[in-house]
N, C-alpha and C positions, 0 to 999 in steps of 0.2 A: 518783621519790621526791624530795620536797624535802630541801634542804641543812639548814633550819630552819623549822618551826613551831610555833603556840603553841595553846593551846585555853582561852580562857575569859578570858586573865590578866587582871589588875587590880592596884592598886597605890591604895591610902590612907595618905593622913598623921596620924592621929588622927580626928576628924569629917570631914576631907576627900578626897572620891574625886578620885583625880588623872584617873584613866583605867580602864574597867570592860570586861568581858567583848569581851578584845582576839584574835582570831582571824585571825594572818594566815600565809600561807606564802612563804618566800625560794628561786626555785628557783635552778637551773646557770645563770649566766650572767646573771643579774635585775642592774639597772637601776636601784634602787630609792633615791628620794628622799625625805626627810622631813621638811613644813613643820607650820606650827602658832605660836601666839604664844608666846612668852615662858612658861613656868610650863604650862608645858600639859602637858606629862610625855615630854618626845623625851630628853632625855638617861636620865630612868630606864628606858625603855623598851629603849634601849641597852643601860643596865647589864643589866636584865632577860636579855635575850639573851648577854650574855660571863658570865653566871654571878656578875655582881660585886653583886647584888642579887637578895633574893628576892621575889619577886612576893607579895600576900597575897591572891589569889585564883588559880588554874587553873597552868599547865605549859608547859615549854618544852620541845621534844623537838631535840636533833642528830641530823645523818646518824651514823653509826659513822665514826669516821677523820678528821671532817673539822675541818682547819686553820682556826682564826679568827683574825684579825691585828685588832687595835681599838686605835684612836687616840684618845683621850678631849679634851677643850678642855685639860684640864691635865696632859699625862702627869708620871706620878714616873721618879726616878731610879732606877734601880735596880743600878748598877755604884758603885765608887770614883772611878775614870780618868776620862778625858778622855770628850769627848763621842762624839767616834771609836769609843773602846772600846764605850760604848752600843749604837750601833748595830752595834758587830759581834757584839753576842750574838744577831742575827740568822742567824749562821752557827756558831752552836755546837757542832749535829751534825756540819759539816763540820769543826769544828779537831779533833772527836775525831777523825773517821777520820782524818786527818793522825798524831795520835800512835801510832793504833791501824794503821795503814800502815807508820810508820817501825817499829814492836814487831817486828809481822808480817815485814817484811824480814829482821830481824836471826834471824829462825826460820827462813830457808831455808837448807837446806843441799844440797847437791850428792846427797847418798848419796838410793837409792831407795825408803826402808822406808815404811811405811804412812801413818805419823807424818808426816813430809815431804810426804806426797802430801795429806794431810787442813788443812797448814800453808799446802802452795801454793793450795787451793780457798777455804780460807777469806782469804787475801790476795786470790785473783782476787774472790771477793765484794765484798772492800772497796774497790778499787779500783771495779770496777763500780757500786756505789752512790755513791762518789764522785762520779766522773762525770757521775753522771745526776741529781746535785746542782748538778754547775755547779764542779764545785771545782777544774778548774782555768782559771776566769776569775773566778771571785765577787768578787776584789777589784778587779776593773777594772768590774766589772757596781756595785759599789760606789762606785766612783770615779766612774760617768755620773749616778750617781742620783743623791747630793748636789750635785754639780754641777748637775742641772737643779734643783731645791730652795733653789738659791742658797747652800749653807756651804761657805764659803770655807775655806781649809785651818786658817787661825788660829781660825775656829768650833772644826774641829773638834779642835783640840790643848786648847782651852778643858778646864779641870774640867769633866764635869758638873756637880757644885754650882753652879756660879756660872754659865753659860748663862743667858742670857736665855730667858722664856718661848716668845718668837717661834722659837729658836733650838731650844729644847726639844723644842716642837711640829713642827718640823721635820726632827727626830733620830727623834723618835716615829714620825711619816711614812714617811719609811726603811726605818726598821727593819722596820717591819710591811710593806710592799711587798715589801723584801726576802724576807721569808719565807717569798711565794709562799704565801699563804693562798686557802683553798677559799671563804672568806668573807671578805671586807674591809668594815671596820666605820669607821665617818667620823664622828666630834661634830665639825663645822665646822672642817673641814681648809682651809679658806680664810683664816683670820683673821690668819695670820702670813704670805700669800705676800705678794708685788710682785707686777706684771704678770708678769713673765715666769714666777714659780715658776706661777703660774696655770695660764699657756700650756701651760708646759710639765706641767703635774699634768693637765690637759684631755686631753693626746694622750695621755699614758701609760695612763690610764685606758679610754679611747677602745679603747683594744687591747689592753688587760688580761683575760687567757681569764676569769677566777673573778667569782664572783658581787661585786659591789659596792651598798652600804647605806651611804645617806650622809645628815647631817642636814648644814642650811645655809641659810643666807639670803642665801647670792649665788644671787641670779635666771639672771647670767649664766652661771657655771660650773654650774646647774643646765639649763640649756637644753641644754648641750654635753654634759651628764654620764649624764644619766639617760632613760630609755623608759617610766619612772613614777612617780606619784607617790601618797606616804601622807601624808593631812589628817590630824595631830592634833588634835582641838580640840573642847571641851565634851564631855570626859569620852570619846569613841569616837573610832572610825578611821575613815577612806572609801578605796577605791582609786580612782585613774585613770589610766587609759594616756595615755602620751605624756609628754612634758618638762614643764618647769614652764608656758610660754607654752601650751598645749595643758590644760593642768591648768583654768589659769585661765577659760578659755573653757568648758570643759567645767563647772566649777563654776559660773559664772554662768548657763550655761543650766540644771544640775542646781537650782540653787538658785531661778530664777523659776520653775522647773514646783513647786516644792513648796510656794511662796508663793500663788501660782494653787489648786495641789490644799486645801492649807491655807485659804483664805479661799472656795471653793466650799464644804468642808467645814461651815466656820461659819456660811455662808447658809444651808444645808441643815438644820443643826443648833434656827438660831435660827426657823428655820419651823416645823421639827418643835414645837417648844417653844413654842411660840405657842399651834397648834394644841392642845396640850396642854393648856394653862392654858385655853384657851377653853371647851374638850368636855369638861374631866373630869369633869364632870357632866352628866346630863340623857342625851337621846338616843342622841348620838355617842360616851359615855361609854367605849365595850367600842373601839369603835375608837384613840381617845384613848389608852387603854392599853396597846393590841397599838402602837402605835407610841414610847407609853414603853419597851415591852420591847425592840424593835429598836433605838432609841438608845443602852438599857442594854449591849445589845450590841455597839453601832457600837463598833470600833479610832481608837480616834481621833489623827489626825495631829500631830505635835508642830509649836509654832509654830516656823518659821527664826529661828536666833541670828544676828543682827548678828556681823560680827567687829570685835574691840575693835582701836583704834589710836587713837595719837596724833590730839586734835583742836584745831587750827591754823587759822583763816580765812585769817589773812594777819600777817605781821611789818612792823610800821612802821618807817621811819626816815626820821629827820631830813636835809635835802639839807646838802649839803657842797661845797664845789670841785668843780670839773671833775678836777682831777688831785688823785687822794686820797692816792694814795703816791709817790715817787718813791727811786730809787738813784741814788747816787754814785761812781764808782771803785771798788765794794763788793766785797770780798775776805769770804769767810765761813770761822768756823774757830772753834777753842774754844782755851781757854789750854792751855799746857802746863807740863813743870816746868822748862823753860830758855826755849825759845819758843814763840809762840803756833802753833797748826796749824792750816794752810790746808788746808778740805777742797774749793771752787771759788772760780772769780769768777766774777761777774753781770755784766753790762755794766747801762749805763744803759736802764733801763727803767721805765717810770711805769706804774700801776693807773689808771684812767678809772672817773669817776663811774659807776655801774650795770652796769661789767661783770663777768663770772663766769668765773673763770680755777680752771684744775687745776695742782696742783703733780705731776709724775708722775715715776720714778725707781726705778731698783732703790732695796731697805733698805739702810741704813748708810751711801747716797749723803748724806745729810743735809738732807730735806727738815723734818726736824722743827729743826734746827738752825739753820734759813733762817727758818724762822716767827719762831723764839722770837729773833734776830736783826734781823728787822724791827719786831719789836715794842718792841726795847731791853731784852730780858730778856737778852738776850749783846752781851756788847762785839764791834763787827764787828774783825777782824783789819786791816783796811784801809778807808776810804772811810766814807760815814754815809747812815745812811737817812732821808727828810724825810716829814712829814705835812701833809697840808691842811690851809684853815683848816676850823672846824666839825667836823673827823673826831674820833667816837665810834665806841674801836674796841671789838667784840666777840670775845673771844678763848673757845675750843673746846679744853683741853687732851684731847691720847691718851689719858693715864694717870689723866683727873680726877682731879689731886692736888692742886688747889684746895677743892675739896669736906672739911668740917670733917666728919669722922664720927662725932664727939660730937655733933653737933649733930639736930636733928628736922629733917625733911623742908621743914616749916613756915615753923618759922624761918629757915632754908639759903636760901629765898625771900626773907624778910623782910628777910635781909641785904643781898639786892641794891635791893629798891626797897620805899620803906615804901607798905603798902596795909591796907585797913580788912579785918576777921578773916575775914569774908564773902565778899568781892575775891578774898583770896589762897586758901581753899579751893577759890573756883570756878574759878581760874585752876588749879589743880595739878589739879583733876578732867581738865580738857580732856588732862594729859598722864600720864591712869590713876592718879591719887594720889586713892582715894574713901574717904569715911567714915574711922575710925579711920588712916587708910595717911598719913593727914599728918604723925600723931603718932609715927612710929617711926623709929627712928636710922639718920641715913646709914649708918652700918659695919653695921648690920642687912642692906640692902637688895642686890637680886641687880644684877651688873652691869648688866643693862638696864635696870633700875630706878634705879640710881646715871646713866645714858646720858638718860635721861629728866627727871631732874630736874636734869641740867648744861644740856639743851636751855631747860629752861623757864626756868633762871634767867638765860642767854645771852639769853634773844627778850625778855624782859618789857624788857629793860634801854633795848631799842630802838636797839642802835647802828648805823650808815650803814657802819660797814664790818664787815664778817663774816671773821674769820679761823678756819676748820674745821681740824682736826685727827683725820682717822679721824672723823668725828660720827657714824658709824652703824655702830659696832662695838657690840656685843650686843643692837642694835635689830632687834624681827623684822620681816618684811618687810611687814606693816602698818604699823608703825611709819617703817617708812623712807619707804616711799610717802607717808604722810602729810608727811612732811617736806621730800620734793622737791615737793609741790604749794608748800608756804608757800616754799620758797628761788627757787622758779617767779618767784612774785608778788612777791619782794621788791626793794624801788625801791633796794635801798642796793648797795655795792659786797659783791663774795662770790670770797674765795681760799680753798680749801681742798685739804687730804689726802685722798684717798680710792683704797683698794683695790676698791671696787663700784665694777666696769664701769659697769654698769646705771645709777648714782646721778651717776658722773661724764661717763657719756654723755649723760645728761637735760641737766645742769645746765652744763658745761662750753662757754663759746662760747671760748675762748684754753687754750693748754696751756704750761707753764714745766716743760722738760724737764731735767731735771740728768741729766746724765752724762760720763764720762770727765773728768772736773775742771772744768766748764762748764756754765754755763744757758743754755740757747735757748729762743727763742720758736717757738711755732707757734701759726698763724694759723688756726687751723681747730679743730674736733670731737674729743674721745676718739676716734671711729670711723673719722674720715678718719686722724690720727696712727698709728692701730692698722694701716692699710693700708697707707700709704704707709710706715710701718717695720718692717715684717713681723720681718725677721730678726733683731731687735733685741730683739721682744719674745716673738716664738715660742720657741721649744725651738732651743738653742744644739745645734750639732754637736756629736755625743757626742765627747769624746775619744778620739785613736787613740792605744792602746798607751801608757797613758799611767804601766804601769808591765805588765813582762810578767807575763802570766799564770801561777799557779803549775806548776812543773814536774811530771810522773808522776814518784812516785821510783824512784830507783834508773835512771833512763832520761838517758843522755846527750843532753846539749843542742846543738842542731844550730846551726849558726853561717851559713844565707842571707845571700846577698849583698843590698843595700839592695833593688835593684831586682826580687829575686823577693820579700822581704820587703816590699815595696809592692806588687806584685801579690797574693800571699797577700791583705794587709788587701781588698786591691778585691775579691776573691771573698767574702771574710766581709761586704764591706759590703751588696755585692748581696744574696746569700743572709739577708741580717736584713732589709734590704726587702720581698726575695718574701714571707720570711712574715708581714711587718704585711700586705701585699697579702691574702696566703690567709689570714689571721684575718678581716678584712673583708669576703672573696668568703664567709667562713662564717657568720658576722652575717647579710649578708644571705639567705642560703639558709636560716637557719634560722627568722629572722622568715619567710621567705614557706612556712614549713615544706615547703621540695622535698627531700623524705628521699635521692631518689639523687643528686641533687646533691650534699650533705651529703656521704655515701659518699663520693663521687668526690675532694670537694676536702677532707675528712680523709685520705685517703691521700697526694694529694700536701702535704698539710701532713707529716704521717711523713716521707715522703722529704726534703723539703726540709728538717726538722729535723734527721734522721738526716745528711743531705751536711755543714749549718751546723756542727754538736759535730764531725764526723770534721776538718773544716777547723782549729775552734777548736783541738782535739788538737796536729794538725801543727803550727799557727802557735806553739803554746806549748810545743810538742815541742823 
């Protein structure tokens, strides 16, 4: 039985159908990825499914019982406290049974009468389901998981109110993991990681028992992520097994056999019809007919929709020096209220006419801080940065907050370069701005559509140096492709942000690493950096014991010497091994659908879960 299905659904805005008669099913353990353009209807279809929207055609039906966890692009707050607190109302059944334990103790008593004995079963229950909650590690299981998420402890002492978005969305993340849901629900759970939260959200999921539903436009984390994929787009759904790289290929062959059946079709048709006009009269008349009637019947194939993206030939620029930027002694840091704050130093390093460098780094390292310091929007704390002669630079801010939102679409262009009325519609068409869509207010428009027209107003301008910032944040993944073709072919120099693997692996020939209070260079690829510093960027060692696990009450706490208390962890550590090993040995047995295998290695899954909790017990005993 599936976990979730729908029958029919649909979803209109007034005269417009978003998406119509949607039938699909989520089963145990599904894989499931969700592409489509921009506006295509992935986030309501989300809502649709958590109940957070009603569909205005057909039903969604739940298993009985089952756990949804959903992370939306913007979660709300929903505590007073810290961010911390947020995320632990992921454990809220377990703080009752804590109360509802310490109550229960305080009702045992020694004497034997009925009452007593109905006192002790119902305390053994609580304790029991405790347990088998996790309740006495949840806050150490807490403690791995933001840490591999990246919030740092000051995130999370932070208010909620005042958390950044990125920070939010990463609280949000958590919390829903934490909850051990039957279903886990994703609206682009990518957009606030670094590399490493990536890494690390890649493997946790990778071995995560419960079904996973994810929308997103990283390619990369979608190859790693999913076993299939749902095409949103022009109003229905399609399925396809396999990852996103398999999708793709699948699509372009599903889409020339239809182009093929499609234009056979219309030969066919236009023969018929010929014939028809020729004979409907006179001899062949009755025949003529009998083949209008079969036409009248012929199902006729719908023509294939182009998918829409961004359309770019190429970005001009003017040439410039050989050395476009250069550093000095450069100390980066921002003011403070006595002094200024160093957050690294650079060494002397120069940008080269036409090359394409990445800025990569954990968040909060201060890669946006380095941009907006080369560019002279921050005073450096130390040392100065120089430009060539000839450099026009083009700056890409994160937060487009450049962008006048009073302003029309139009004009938003007009400001950057003056062009005849004609010029500048047909330039904003190439980046999806058609018909009336000129004329509507920045602060109207959806973020992608705000990401769209920051691009067009950056390229028309024609500068020789490109400074990116995140540039393909709410671009879907036509859009993006469209845009690493043009950054391909551009002759000017190109330093950018970017969390797409995929965007930064294309385009990247230099890497400018910050970390630990420091910029290096590396001389190579995204992909080679990605290998050669594995442990850096993958999933950090979980923390040991990095606070003990809560105690059974009423149960004296046992006092191990170091060294069988480091023994202890090395059997815990192993035993959480075996079982990502036996989650894995069961993936595969169950794709190759071998049922007594299955059998075999869900039993020794039991045992070895059963040994793990009894371990866990002792070590926190």
């Amino acid at each position: 039985m599936p976990l979730l299905s729908t029958s029919g659904i649909g979803i209109t805005y007034g005269a417009d159908v978003i998406f119509a008669n949607i039938n699909v099913e989520i089963n145990e353990r599904a894989r499931i990825g969700i592409v489509g353009p921009n506006g295509g209807g992935k986030t309501s279809l989300l809502e649709i499914f958590v109940g957070g929207l009603e569909p205005t055609d057909g039903s969604v039906n739940i298993a009985r019982g089952i756990r949804v966890g959903y992370v939306p692009q913007s979660p709300e707050i929903s505590v007073a406290g810290s961010l911390k607190d947020e995320i632990m109302t992921a454990f809220d059944r377990l703080k009752w049974l804590e109360d509802a334990i310490e109550a229960g103790a305080r009702q045992l008593r020694p004497s034997g009468d009925g009452q007593d004995e109905q006192a002790g079963e119902r305390y053994a229950e609580l304790l029991d389901e405790y347990e088998s909650l996790g309740g006495y590690s949840y806050e150490n299981t807490m403690d791995r998981m933001v840490e591999g998420l990246g919030l740092s402890q000051q995130a999370l002492e932070t208010p909620a109110s005042q958390a950044s978005g990125g920070e939010r969305s990463r609280a949000a993340l958590a919390q829903a993991l934490l909850g051990e849901p039957n279903l886990l629900i994703l609206d682009e759970p990518t957009n606030h990681l670094d590399m490493k939260g990536l890494a690390w959200l890649e493997r946790f999921l990778t071995h995560f028992p419960s079904a996973v539903l994810v929308v997103s436009h990283d390619r990369y984390f979608l190859d790693r992520t999913v076993n299939q994929v749902w095409e949103l787009d022009h109003g229905g759904i399609e399925s396809y097994v396999g990852n996103y790289s398999k999708y793709r290929t699948l699509k372009a062959e599903r889409t020339l056999t239809r182009q093929r059946e499609y234009a056979k079709q219309q030969e066919y048709i236009a023969k018929e019809e010929d014939f028809i006009h020729r004979y409907h009269a006179g001899q062949r008349a009755r025949e003529a007919k009998g083949r209008q009637t079969r036409l009248n019947r012929l199902e006729r194939i719908d023509k294939p929709e182009n998918d829409r993206g961004i359309s770019i030939s190429r970005a001009a620029a003017r040439r410039s020096d050989q050395t476009v930027l250069g550093t000095h002694g450069l100390t980066v840091g921002f003011p403070g209220d006595e002094a200024p704050i160093e957050l690294f130093s650079v060494p002397d390093i120069k940008l080269e006419r036409g090359s394409r460098t990445a800025l990569v780094g954990p968040n909060g390292t201060g890669k946006t801080t380095l941009l907006r310091t080369l560019l002279g929007l921050l005073p450096p704390v130390q040392g100065r940065v120089t430009l060539g002669r000839n450099v026009a630079v083009g700056y890409h801010r994160q937060g487009l907050d450049d962008l006048d939102w009073d302003s029309t679409v139009l004009d938003s262009l007009l400001d950057i370069k003056e062009m005849q009325f004609g010029e500048a519609r047909s330039y904003l068409a190439r980046f999806l701005f058609q018909g009336e869509d000129v004329f509507r207010q920045v602060g109207s428009c959806s973020g992608g559509e705000r990401s769209r027209l920051a691009l067009a107003r950056l390229l028309v301008a024609e500068p020789n140096l490109l400074i990116l910032d995140e540039p393909t944040t709410h671009l879907d993944i036509p859009s993006r492709e469209a845009l690493e073709q043009v950054l391909l072919t551009y002759e000017g120099t190109l330093l950018f942000v970017s969390h797409d693997r995929q965007f930064a692996s294309l385009l990247a020939q230099e890497l400018w690493v910050i970390d630990d209070g420091k910029l290096s260079q590396f001389p190579g690829t995204l992909g080679e950096w990605l290998e050669s510093d594995k442990e850096n960027v993958e999933e950090s060692p979980a923390p040991r014991k990095a606070r003990p696990p809560r105690q059974r009450p009423h149960q004296a706490k046992k006092s191990p010497s170091p060294a069988a208390d480091e023994h202890m962890i090395r059997i815990i550590d192993g035993l959480e091994t075996r079982l990502r090993e036996i989650q894995s040995e069961l993936e595969e047995a169950s794709e190759q659908r071998d049922w007594e295998m299955i059998a075999s290695i869900g039993q020794d899954y039991d045992r070895t879960k059963a040994e793990l909790d009894e371990k866990l017990a002792q070590w926190g005993g």
